[in-house]
C-alpha angles and dihedrals in degrees: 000000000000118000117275106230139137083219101047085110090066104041125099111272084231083060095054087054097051095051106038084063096053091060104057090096092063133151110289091215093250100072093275132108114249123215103215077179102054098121143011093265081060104054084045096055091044079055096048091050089053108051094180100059099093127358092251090037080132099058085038115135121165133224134192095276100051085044090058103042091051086047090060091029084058090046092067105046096058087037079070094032079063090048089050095054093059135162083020117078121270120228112295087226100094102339093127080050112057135100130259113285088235086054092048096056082048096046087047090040089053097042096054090046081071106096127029114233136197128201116240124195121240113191110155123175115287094010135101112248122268140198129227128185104222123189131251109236092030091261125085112211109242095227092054094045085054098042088050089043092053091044091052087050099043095046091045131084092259086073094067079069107050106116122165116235115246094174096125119282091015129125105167130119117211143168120266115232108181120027101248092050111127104167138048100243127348098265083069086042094057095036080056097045092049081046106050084046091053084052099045092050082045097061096040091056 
C-alpha cells in the first residue's frame, strides 16, 4: 500500500520505497494488525504496484524464499525506523519483535551487498548528465533494490522526519511535514482529538 502523503510527489524515489515497505504491516481496520506480505501472492502483488523496484518488477512473481528474505529484510527497516523515532515511541505494530538495531544495519547491509552494480552513464540531448547504477547480470536482486533503497533513506535528510503514528488503531509510521504534526493524516488526528476528550471528561467524572 503506497504512503498516503500530500508530499509523496517531493519526496526521493529511494524514500517512497522505505517506507512503502515498512507499511505493509498496517492496521487491518478492526483493532488488529494486517500482513499486506503473507504469502508470496501477496509480495508479487506489493512488486507489481511498484514498477521501479527492480528492472523486471512487471514479470515479477515471488516464492517462498523471496517471501521470506524481503520479510527479515523488512524487519529490520522498521527495527531502525524504530531507532530513528527515538526518543519518541516506535508503531505498536512489532516493536517487542524486532531485531536489534546492530543486527538490523548488518541484515540491510547484507542484503544491499547482494547484486553488483555498475554505473552507466545517461547524457541525452538537451539534458545534464546522470548516473545510474545498473546491475551486473541484468537483474537487480529485490532485496538488494529495497535494502539500497532503505540505506539511501535512513542515511538522508527525510529521515529527520520519520515519526510513528500513535493516533488509536494506528501502526504507521509517516514524515512529518510541518513541525506540530502528530498523525499521520487527519482521519488519525481527529480519531486522537475524540479520544483525549473522552478521557478528559473520564477522569472529571
Amino acid at each position: 500500500m503506497p504512503i498516503i502523503s500530500c508530499m509523496q510527489d517531493t519526496l526521493s524515489r529511494d524514500a517512497r520505497l522505505a517506507l512503502d515497505l515498512a507499511l505493509t504491516i498496517r492496521h487491518d481496520g478492526n483493532g488488529g494488525v494486517a500482513d499486506d506480505l503473507a504469502d508470496p501472492a501477496g509480495l508479487t502483488a506489493w512488486v507489481h504496484a511498484h514498477p521501479d523496484t527492480v528492472p523486471y518488477a512487471a514479470h515479477y512473481v515471488a516464492d517462498g524464499a523471496d517471501l521470506a528474505a524481503v520479510r527479515e529484510l523488512r524487519a529490520a527497516v522498521r527495527a531502525l525506523f524504530a531507532r530513528s523515532v527515538r526518543p519518541g515511541a516506535p508503531s505498536s505494530a512489532d516493536a517487542a519483535r524486532l531485531p536489534p538495531a546492530r543486527e538490523a544495519v548488518e541484515r540491510l547491509n547484507a542484503a544491499a551487498a547482494r547484486t553488483a552494480t555498475v554505473p552507466v552513464l545517461h547524457w541525452a540531448d538537451g539534458v545534464e548528465p546522470a548516473v545510474q547504477q545498473r546491475p551486473v547480470d541484468g537483474e537487480a536482486d529485490l532485496t538488494a533494490a529495497l535494502a539500497r533503497a532503505a540505506i539511501a533513506f535512513l542515511a538522508g535528510p527525510d529521515r529527520q522526519r520519520l515519526r510513528a503514528c500513535h493516533a488509536p488503531r494506528c501502526v504507521r509510521y509517516f514524515l512529518r511535514e510541518h513541525p506540530r504534526q502528530e498523525w499521520c493524516k487527519p482521519s488519525c488526528g481527529n480519531r486522537a482529538r475524540v479520544a483525549r476528550h473522552h478521557e478528559r471528561h473520564r477522569r472529571a467524572a
